[in-house]
N, C-alpha and C positions, 0 to 999 in steps of 0.2 A: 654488264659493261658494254660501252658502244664500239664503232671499231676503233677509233682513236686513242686505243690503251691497251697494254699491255701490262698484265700484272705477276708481283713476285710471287703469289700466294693464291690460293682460293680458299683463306681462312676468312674474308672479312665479312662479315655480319654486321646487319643492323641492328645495335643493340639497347637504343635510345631513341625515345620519339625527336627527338631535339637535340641537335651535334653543334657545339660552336664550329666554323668555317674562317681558319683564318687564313689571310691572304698575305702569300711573301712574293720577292720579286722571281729571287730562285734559290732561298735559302730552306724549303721548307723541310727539306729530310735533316739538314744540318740542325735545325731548329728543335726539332723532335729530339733527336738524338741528346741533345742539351738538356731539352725539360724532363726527359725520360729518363738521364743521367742523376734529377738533384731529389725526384718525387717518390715517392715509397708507393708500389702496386701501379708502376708503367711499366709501358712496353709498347715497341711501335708494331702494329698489328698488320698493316699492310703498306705498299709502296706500288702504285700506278705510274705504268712509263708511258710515254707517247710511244705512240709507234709509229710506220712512216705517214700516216694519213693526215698525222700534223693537229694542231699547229704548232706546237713546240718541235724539236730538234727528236728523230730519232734514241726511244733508247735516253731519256733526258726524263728525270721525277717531273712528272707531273701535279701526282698527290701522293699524301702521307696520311698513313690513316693511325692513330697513337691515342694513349691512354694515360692521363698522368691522373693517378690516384684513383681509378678505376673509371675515371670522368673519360668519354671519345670526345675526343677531339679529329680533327683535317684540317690541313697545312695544302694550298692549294699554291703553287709557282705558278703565279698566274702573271708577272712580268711587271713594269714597274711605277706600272700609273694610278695603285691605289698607295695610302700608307695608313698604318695605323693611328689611332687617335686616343688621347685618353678618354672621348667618349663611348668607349669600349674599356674595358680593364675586367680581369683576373682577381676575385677576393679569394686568400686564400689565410683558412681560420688556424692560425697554432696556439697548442697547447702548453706552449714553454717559453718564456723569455730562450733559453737554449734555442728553438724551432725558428723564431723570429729572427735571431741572431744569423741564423745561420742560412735563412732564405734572402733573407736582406742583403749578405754578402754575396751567395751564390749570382742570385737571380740580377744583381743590378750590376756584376762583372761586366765591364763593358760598355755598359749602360749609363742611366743616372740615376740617383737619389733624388726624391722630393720630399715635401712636406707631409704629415700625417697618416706616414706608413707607405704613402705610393713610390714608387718603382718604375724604370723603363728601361727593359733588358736591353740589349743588345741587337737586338731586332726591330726594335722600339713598342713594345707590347707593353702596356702598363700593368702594372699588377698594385693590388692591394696588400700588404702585408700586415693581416692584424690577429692578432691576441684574443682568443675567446672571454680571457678575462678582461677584455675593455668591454666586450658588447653587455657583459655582465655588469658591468660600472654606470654603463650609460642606460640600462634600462633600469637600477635601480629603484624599489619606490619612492627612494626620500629624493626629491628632484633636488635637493641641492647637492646632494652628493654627486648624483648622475652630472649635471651641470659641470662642476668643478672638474672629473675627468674627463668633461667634453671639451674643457678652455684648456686644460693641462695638452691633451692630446693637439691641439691646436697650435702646440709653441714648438713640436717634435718634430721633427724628420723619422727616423725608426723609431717605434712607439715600443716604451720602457714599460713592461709593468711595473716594478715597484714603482716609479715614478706617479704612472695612473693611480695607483692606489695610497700611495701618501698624497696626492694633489685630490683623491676623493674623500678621504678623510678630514680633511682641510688642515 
């Protein structure tokens, strides 16, 4: 680390070739603290403060270094002239109408609901919420089955499986 930081820990390791980097204005420990609250096998790993060399405030999170579902992620307070876009978004695969049900409420607390599973927490980070059994639907090989759960999914906001699969069935 350079002198502009001071750290909670000297656990953090590079554990991945390729880390997402998201950028808050100065929510990013709060922001961990939320995603690492709703994901099963998180935990925020480290926490970099400015020091007085600046540019942030003394003693003020600079980065977060956090793990949701074994994935690293960094949350960088980097101030308020970027913002998120859903040209970026989060897919994240469940295994249960249960799982769906209940990342869709967590995760969009705050936030908004969109169409076809998407999400925008409260941070405004898009997220994907989808159903391993849709991807299963849509790569079927009888393309009309796949077809029919890809126009069903298309009329949803949180995507239903039974609905996918009675709309693939025809």
């Amino acid at each position: 680390m350079n002198a502009t930081t001071r750290r909670e820990t000297d656990m953090y390791e590079i554990s991945q070739k390729i880390t997402p980097n998201l950028w808050f204005d100065t929510q990013a420990e709060e922001a961990a603290e939320f995603y690492t609250g709703i994901f099963e096998n998180s935990r925020i790993v480290d926490v970099l403060r400015y020091s007085d060399a600046g540019p942030g405030e003394p003693g003020s999170v600079m980065v977060v270094v956090f793990e949701l579902a074994g994935q690293q992620f960094v949350g960088l307070n980097g101030g308020p002239q970027f913002k998120f876009t859903e040209a970026l978004s989060l897919e994240v695969h469940c295994d249960s109408q249960e799982e769906v049900d209940r990342l869709w409420q967590q995760l969009g607390e705050g936030g908004e609901h969109g169409p076809c599973g998407w999400l925008k927490d409260k941070y405004g980070l898009s997220w994907q919420i989808v159903p391993t059994r849709f991807l299963e639907l849509i790569t079927d090989p009888d393309q009309e089955k796949a077809a029919r759960a890809m126009r069903a999914m298309f009329g949803m906001g949180k995507l239903d499986i039974a609905a996918l699969e009675a709309a693939a069935k025809g």
